[in-house]
N, C-alpha and C positions, 0 to 999 in steps of 0.2 A: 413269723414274718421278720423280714431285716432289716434292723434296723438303719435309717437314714440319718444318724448324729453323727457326726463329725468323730473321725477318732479319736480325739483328746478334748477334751473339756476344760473348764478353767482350772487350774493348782489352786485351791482356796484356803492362801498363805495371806497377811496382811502385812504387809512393809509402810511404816511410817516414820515421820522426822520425831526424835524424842521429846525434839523439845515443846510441839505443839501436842502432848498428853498430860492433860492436867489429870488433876486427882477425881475422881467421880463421887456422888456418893452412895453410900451403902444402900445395898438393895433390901429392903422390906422379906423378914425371918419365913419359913416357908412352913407348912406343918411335915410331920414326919410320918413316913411310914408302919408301919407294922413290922417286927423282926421278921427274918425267914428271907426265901425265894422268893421274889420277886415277876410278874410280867407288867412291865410296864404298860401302862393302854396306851394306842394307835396314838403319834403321834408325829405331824408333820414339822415342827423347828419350836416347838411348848419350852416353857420354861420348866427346867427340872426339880419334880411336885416336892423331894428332901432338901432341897436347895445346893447342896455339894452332894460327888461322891465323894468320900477321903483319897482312894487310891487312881484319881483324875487329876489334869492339873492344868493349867497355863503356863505354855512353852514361849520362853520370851529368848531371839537369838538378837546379840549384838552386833551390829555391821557398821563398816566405817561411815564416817560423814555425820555422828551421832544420828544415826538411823535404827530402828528394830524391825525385827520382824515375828510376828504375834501368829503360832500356832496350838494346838492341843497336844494331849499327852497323858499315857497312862503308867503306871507301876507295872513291873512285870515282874514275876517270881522266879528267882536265878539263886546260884550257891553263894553268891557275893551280897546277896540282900541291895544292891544297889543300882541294877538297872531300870530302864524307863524306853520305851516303848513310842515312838513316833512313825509319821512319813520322812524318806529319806530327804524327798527334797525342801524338807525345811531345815537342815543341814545345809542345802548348794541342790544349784539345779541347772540344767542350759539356760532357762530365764537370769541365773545368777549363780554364776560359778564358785566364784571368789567364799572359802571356806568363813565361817563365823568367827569375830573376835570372840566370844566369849556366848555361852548357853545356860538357861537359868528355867529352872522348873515348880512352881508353887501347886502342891496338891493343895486338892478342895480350896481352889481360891475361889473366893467371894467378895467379888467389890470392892475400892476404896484403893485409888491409886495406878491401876490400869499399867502398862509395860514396866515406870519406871519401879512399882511398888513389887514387881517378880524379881527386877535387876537386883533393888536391896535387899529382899526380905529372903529369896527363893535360892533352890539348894543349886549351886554351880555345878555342872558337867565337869569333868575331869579329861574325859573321851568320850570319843563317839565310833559309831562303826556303822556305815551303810550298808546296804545288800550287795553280795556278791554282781555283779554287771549294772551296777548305776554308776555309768562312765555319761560326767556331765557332759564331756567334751561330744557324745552324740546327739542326735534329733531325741528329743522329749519321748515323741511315741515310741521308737524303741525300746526305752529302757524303763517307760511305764509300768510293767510286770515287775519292776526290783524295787517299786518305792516303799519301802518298809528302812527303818534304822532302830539301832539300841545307841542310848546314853548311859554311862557309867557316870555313875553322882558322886561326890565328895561325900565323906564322913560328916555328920555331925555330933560333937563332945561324947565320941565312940561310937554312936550309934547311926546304922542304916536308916536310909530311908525307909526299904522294907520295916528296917523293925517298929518304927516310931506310924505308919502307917496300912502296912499289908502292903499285899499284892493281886494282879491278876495273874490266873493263870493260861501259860500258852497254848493255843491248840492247831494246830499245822495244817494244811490241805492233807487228804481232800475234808472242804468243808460244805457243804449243801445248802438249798436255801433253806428257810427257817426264821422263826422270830427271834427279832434281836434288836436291839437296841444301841444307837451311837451317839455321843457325849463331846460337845464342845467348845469353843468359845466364841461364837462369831461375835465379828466385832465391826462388821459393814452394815447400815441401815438394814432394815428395823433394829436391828442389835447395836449394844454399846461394846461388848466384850466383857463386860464386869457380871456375868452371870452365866451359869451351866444350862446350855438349853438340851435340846435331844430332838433327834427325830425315830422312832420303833416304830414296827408293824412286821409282816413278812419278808425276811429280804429275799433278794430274786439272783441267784449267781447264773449269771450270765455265758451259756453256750458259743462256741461255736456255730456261725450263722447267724447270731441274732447281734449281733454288736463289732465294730471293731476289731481284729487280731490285738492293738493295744490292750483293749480292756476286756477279751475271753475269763474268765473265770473271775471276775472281779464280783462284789457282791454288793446288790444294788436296793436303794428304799426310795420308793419315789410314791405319794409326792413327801418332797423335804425341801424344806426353805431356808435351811441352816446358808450361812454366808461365808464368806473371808475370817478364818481365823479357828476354822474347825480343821483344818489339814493336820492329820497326825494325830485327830481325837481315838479313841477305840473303839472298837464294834464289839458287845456285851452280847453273853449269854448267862442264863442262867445267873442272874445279879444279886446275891446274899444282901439284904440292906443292912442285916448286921455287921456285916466285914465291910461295907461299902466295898464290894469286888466282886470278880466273876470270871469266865472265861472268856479269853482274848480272841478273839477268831479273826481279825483284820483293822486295819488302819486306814483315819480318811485320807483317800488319795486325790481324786479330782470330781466337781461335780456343774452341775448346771443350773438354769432361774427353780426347775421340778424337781430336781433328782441330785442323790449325791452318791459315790461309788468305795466303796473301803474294798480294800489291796489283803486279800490274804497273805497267810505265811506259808510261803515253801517249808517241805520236809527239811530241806537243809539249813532252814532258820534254827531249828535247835541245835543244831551243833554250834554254830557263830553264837549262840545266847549262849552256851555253856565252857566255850572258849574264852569269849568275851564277857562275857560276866560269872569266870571261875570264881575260886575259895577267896573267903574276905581277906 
């Protein structure tokens, strides 16, 4: 059957004035898993049961007017040990063109301090690189298909962010549906942002004829109640709780009140990840 949703859904990025985020406080320890592979049980927007992964993070971008804007973000495995994994348009978008003063990413953040505690503490972007045809200057639904990006991280005293945390690794289309699991921060009621929720179960990559030409091959979990501030989170497979990592199969791109949608990666995403996140 086909679907009657609207082609585009909401971008669930969170823009706020800085100055009205105070500090929160810390969220109560979580127990831990078991080592090994992982399936995480069904799960519609649950608090995540280890409390952080390491190689997950909170994507904090600076915009003028002392504004942020509060997305997710994962590590991703490159020859430069220093790329990171989002939605393109938390980067710029037709909603908001105008590029980012400044980009900032804290793995396995937990609690205590909320956007401004990523601007001080978390590793600054260097660059950035969007998908080849996310040209803001068109309509949203067209250029839905390329919202994926990679961040290039600044060093820390020598060291990668890969090294100092891991990585996921990439897996490119075609991808099918399958269990899987996507990692964020929402930060719009019920949520504060100051904790990793998830939503898993089977996701559903979405045909031709049942959705949108925007969102054809996208890959879907519904129901999920994750909110504003999961865009750019990851979509996990196969999740080691030892390496907190897994394979990357897509990024959150746009969702609605039931359902939320992660944007695979084109075959030609690994060449721009290994272009753009060449030798250290």
């Amino acid at each position: 059957m086909t679907s009657t949703r609207a082609a585009v859904a909401a971008l669930v990025t969170c823009t706020t004035a800085l100055a009205v985020m105070g500090a929160a406080e810390a969220p109560a320890p979580h127990r831990s898993l078991s080592a090994g592979r992982e399936t995480p049980k069904a799960s519609s927007g649950d608090r995540w049961p280890q409390g952080t992964v390491k190689t997950v993070g909170k994507l904090v971008t600076k915009l003028s007017g002392n504004q942020v804007e509060s997305c997710s973000a994962a590590i991703v495995d490159s020859p430069s040990g220093s790329v990171v994994a989002t939605a393109a348009h938390c980067i710029a978008s037709p909603e908001r063109p105008r590029k980012p003063q400044a980009v900032y990413f804290q793995p396995g953040y937990e609690g205590g301090g909320g956007p401004r505690a990523v601007l001080t503490k978390g590793w600054k972007a260097k660059s950035w690189k969007v998908a080849p045809g996310w040209n803001v200057k068109k309509e949203l639904e067209s250029i839905l298909p390329n919202d994926w990006a990679f961040l290039r991280m600044e060093k820390r005293g020598g060291r990668t962010i890969q090294d100092v945390y891991g990585a996921n690794t990439l897996r490119t289309e075609p991808v099918a549906s399958g269990a899987t699991v996507t990692l964020g921060y929402p930060v719009t009621s019920p949520y504060d942002g100051e904790s990793l929720n998830y939503c898993a179960g089977e996701a559903h990559r979405y045909r031709r004829g049942e959705i949108a030409a925007a969102n054809v091959g996208a890959l879907a979990l519904q129901p999920c109640k994750l909110t504003q501030g999961v865009s750019g989170g990851p979509w996990l497979r196969g999740i080691d709780s030892a390496r907190g990592a897994g394979t990357l199969v897509a990024v959150t791109s746009v969702g609605s009140d039931d359902e939320l949608l992660g944007r695979p990666f084109p075959k030609s995403a690994k060449a721009v990840l290994k272009e753009f996140g060449g030798r250290r």
